[in-house]
N, C-alpha and C positions, 0 to 999 in steps of 0.2 A: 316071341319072348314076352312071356308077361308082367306088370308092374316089379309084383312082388320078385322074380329072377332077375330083376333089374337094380333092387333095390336090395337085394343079397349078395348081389357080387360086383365084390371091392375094386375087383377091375373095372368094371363096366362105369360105376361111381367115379374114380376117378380119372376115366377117360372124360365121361360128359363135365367133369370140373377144368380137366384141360383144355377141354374145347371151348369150354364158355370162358375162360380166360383168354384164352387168343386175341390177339389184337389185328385190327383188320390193318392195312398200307394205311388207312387215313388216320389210326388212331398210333401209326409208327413215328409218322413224321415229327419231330419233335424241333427244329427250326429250317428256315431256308432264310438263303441271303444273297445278297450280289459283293463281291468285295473289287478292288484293284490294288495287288499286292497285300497290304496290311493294312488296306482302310476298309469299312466296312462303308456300303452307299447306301444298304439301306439291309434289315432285314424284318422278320417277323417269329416270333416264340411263342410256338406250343406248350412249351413247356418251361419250367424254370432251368434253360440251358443257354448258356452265352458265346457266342462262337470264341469271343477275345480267351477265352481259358484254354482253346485248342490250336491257335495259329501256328504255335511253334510245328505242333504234330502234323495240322493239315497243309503246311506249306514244306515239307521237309519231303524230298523227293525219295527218299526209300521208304514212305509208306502209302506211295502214291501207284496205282497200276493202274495202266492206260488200257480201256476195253475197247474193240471193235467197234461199239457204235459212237464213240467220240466222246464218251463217258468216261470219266476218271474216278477209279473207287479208293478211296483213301479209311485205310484203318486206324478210327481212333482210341477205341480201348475196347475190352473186352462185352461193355454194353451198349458202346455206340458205333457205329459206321457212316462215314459220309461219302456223296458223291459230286463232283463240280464236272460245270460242262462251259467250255470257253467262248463267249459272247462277245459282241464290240464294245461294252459297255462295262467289260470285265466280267469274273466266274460267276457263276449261278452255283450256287450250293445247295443243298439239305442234306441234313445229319435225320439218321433215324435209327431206330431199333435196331442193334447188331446180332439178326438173326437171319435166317435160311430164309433168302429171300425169295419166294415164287415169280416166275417169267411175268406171271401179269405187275408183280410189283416192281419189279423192274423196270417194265414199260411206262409203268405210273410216274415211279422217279425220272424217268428220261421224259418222259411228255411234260413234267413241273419244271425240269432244269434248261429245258428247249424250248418252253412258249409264255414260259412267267417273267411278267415286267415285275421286277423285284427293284428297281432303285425308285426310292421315292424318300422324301427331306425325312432326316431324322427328327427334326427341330419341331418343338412341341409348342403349345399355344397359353394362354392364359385364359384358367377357367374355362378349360374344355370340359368339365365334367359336368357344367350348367346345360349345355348344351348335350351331351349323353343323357341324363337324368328326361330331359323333355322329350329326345326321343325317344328313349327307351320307354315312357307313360304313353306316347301317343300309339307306340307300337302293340301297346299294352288292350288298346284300349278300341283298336279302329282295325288290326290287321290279326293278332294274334289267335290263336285256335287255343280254347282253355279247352281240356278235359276233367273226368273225374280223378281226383288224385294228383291235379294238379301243384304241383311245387314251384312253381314262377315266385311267389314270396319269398321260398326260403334258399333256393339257392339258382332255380332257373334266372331272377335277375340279375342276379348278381353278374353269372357267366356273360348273358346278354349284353351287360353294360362293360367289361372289362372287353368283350368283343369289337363293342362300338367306341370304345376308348381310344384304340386301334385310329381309327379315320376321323374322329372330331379332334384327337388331340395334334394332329396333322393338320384341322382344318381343312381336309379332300373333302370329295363324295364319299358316302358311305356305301358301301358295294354289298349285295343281298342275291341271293341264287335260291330261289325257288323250283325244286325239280320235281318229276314227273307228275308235269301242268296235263291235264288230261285233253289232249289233242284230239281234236276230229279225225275221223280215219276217212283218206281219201278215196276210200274202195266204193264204188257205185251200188256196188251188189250189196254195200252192209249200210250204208247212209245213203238220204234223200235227195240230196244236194251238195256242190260242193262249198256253198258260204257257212262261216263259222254259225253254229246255235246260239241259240241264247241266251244259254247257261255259261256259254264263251267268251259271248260278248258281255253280260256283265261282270264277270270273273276279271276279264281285263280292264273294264271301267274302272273297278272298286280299285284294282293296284294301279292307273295311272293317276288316278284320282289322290288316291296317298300318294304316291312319289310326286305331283303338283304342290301338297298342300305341305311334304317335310320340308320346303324350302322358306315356309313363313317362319321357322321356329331353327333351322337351320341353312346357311342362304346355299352352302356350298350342293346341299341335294343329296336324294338316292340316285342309285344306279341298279334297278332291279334285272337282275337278268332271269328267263321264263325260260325253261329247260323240260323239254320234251321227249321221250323216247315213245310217242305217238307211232311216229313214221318208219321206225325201225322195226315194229311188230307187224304195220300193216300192210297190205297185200300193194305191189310196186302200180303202178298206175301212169299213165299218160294223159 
């Protein structure tokens, strides 16, 4: 099929409008929370959604159905869905998108509602946003990758700092997940040796070297976690 058959037919047009709309599971999730009973112990918003406007509904046992894997799917209205999963600490929650959810997003929400420490103080600090503003400049300024067309000015900070808002106005560590960190492949037949390179080794300098130096300007610290799918591509090895 060529451009121009592509660009003539109104179906084809707005399939590719509907696919580019889609939203992926990460972009469904719109809160998760730990509650016991009617209190909330902690949670975290995607979105502008509040769990307290849904309790009557997600505690109300006929709209609650108990699935096989110890999952409970609870129907909130027509554009939201939640599911809670019973911990020692109380429910684990997230409400998401009230759409046809595919098996992997399923697994997704069960692997969030099963291994997520969701309780943590709700209680906020004073003049935490002194302490966002510095990191988010140092982040700015020592880690960040600018490209061309860069928009960090006009609204990429903004999001950054209402992200980091999060974990300074808590006063925690602030938690950071950089993924696929480009791992040495331990296969003998494609590399020389098995000690990390150099390009490795200073890659991890430069970030231990920031996550040392966030704790002059914030004492509480990062928490950088390095996320590899290296060893998943490469050939198995002993």
């Amino acid at each position: 099929m060529t451009i121009s058959e592509v660009s003539s037919s109104p179906s084809s047009s707005s399939q590719d409008c509907k696919d580019a709309l889609t939203h992926t599971i990460y972009e469904k999730v719109k809160l998760i929370y730990n509650r016991t009973g009617t209190t909330i112990n902690g949670q975290r918003a995607f979105s502008r959604i509040l769990p307290e406007k849904f309790w009557d509904t997600i505690t109300k046992e006929d709209n609650r159905t108990r699935l096989d894997n110890g999952v409970v799917e609870i129907y909130i209205n027509p554009t939201v869905v939640g599911f809670e999963f019973k911990k020692a600490d109380g429910w684990n929650g997230v409400l998401v998108e009230n759409t046809e959810l595919t098996d992997f997003e399923r697994w997704f929400v069960k692997l969030m509602l099963t291994t997520s420490c969701i309780e943590f103080s709700s209680v906020k600090i004073d003049k935490y946003d002194e302490y966002t503003k510095k990191f988010a400049e140092k982040f700015a300024d020592e880690l960040k990758n600018t490209t061309d067309g860069d928009e960090w000015h006009l609204t990429g900070s903004e999001n950054f700092r209402n992200t980091v808002d999060f974990f300074t106005s808590r006063f925690v560590p602030i938690e950071a997940v950089l993924p696929a960190f480009p791992c040495k492949s331990s296969n003998l037949e494609k590399v020389s040796g098995l000690l990390p390179d150099k390009g490795e080794e200073l890659a991890l300098t430069r970030l231990i070297s920031f996550a040392k130096s966030v704790r002059e300007i914030y004492p509480p610290g990062i928490i950088l976690h390095v996320v590899s799918d290296g060893h998943v591509f490469s050939d198995c090895s002993k």
